[in-house]
N, C-alpha and C positions, 0 to 999 in steps of 0.2 A: 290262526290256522296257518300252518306252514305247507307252502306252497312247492310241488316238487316239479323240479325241472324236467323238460322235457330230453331226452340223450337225440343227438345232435342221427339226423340220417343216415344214415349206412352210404357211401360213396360207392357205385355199383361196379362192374368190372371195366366196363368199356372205359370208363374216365380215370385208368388206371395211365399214369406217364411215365415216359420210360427217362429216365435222368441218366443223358445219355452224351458226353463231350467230349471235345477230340480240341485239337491244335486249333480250328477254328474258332472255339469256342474261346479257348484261351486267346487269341487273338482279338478277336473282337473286346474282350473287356479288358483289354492291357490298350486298345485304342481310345475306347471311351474314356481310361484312365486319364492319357497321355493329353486325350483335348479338352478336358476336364469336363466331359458333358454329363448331362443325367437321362439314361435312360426312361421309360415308362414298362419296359419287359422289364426291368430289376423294381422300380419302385412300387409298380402297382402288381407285383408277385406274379404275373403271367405265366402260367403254366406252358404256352408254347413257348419261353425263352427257349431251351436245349435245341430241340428242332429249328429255330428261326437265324440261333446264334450260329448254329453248324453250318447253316446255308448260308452264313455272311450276312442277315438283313436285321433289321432293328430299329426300332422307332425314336426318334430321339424326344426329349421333353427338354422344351425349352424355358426362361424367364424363371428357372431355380426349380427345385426341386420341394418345395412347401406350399401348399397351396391355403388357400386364404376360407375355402369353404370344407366340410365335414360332410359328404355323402356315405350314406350309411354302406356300400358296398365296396369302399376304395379304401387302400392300404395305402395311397401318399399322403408322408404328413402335413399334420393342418396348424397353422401357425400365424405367425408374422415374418411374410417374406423377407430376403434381404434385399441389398439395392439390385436395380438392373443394370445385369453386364453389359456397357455398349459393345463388347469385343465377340460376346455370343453368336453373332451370327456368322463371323468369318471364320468362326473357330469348326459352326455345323459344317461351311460349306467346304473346308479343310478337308475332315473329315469326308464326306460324302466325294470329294477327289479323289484325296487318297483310296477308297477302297473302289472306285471306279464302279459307282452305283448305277445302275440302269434308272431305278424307281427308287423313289426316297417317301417315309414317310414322317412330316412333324407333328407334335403335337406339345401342349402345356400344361402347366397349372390355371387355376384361374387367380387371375391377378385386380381381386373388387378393390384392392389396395390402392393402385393408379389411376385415381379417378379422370385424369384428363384423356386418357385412352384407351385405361385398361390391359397395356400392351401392346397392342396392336403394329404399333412400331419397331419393337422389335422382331414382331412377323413378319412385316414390308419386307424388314432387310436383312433377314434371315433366306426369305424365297429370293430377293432378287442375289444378294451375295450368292445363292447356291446355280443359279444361272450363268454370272458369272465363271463360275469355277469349273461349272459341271456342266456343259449349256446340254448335253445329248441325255443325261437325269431328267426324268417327269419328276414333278413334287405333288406330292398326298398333303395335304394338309388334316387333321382334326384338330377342331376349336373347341375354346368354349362358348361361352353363349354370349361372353361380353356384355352382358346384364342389359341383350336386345339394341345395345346403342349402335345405331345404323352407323356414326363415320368413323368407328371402330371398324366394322365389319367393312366399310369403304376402303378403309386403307389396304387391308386382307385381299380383298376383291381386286384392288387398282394392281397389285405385285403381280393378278395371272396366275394362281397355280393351278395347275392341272385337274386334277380332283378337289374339293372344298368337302372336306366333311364334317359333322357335327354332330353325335348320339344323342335320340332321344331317352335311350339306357333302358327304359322298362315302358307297361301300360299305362294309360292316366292312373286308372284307380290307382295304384300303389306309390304315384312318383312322389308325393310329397314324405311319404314314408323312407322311399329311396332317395331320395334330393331334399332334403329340406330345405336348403338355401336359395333351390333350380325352382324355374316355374316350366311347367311343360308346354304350355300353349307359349312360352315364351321360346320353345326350342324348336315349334312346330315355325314359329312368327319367323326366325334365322333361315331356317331350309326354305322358305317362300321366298324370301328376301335374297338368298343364293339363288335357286333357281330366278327370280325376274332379275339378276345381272348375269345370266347366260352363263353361271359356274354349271359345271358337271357336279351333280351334287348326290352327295350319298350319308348313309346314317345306319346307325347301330343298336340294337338291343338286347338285353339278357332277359332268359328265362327261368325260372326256378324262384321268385321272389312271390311269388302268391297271385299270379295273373293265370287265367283260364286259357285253353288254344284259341279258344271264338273270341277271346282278346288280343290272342296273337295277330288273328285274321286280319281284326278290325283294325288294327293300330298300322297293319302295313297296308292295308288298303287308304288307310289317313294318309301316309305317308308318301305313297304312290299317286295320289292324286294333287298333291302339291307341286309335281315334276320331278323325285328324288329318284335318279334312275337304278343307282344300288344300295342294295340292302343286306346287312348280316345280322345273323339271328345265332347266341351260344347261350351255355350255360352258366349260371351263375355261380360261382364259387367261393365262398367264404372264405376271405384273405387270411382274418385274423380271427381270437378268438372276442374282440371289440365288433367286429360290423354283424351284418344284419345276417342271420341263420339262413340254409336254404331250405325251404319249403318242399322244394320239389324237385327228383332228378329226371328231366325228361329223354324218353328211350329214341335213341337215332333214327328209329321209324317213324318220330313223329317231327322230329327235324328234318324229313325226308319231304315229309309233307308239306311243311312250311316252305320248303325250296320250290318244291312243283307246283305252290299256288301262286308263290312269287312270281313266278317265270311265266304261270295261266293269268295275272290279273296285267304281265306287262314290265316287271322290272328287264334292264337290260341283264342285269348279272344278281345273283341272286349265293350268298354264301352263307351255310348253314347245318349248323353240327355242332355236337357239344363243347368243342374246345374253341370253336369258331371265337375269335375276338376282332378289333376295331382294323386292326392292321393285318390278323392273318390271312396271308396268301395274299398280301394286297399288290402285289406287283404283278400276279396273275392275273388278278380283278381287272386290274390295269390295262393289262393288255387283250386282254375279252371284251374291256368297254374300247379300247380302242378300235378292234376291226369295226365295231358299230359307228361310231360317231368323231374317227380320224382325228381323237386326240394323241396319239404316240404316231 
């Protein structure tokens, strides 16, 4: 019996992007050229690149551009890394000079390849080289999960950065469908482990992969009671036509809701809409969690 495919959602209007670039834009990626770094708005297809790049900000992705695991909803490729650049970090914090960044955000691949750290060293001195350079820059950090090994995440920790973040990505039920390589209670075990060494700590998730609202609830109320004071909530969007379909397009009145329970069960900052991702609007985040708790 032949089996007929299903035709892929209707993409509805609001999640329509306006591809929209100017001198800034071309700027920013004739820099990222020049310092030879890899984005995660280019590798992982981010629909807020136009908007993020016009306003000058940009995530950078560190420890190369291939990552070592296959999540089903991620467009960076999956491979065998190459060597790690010891030069990488002075090259980010260059960079983050020259463009005279308030808030910086990093972020990587996962690197299961390096068993004695996992990377983690090249984060130390990635954050502290950007100190150096930039000392008036806060630094965001998102991690991976460093496969839970605490003097990994010690070393991360010992550099200071200002925000430590880490996405649990989706609901339990679906993460092993969305993460196969990820454990989730193992991303819940990280954000415990950040909050009890006194990081400002925040986390991320998509929706549209086959989780219910009452699971949206419940998953930020888990996460809210571990100490993660922000939280963002988007939509999912198929990179390629390889990762996982989306399920479902959820309407902004119900990411409306998601915001106003965030904010009634107690997150300090709370960001949430359909384009919403890991890094968008994070310098704002930034400085909203700062009147609160005089980190900026």
């Amino acid at each position: 019996m032949i089996k007929i495919q299903e035709p892929p959602i209707k993409k509805p209007d609001w999640l329509k992007i306006k591809l929209n670039t100017s001198d800034n834009f071309a700027d920013m990626k004739d820099l990222m050229s020049k310092h030879s770094l890899n984005t995660v708005c280019e590798e992982a297809r981010c629909p807020n690149i136009y908007e993020c790049w016009n306003h000058r900000t940009a995530t950078v992705m560190i420890l190369g551009d291939i990552c070592t695991r296959a999540c089903g909803f991620c467009s960076v490729k999956t491979g065998k890394p190459s060597q790690v650049d010891e030069q990488e970090p002075q090259r980010v914090a260059s960079l983050v000079k020259t463009l005279n960044l308030r808030h910086v955000v990093i972020t990587s691949v996962d690197r299961d390849d390096l068993k004695n750290d996992y990377g983690s060293m090249i984060w130390y001195q990635t954050i502290q080289s950007i100190k150096r350079e930039a000392p008036n820059c806060t630094i965001e950090i998102l991690t991976p999960d460093f496969r839970g090994y605490k003097p990994s995440l010690d070393n991360v920790f010992a550099a200071q950065p200002h925000i430590f973040s880490h996405n649990i990505e989706c609901v339990e039920r679906v993460s092993k469908q969305v993460r196969i390589q990820s454990n989730w209670k193992r991303s819940l075990d990280v954000l415990k482990y950040a909050v009890d060494n006194q990081m400002a700590t925040k986390t991320g998730m998509m929706v549209g992969l086959g989780e219910t609202d009452d699971e949206v609830f419940k998953t930020m109320k888990e996460v809210l009671d571990l100490g993660v004071r922000i939280f963002n909530v988007g939509q999912y969007l198929q990179p390629t036509s390889n990762n996982l379909k989306v399920q479902r397009f959820v309407h902004p009145d119900i990411f409306k809701k998601y915001e106003q329970y965030g904010y009634e069960i107690g997150f300090d900052v709370v960001e949430s809409g359909p384009l919403v991702r890991s890094s968008y609007h994070a310098d704002k985040q930034a400085r909203e969690f700062g009147l609160n708790s005089n980190i900026l």
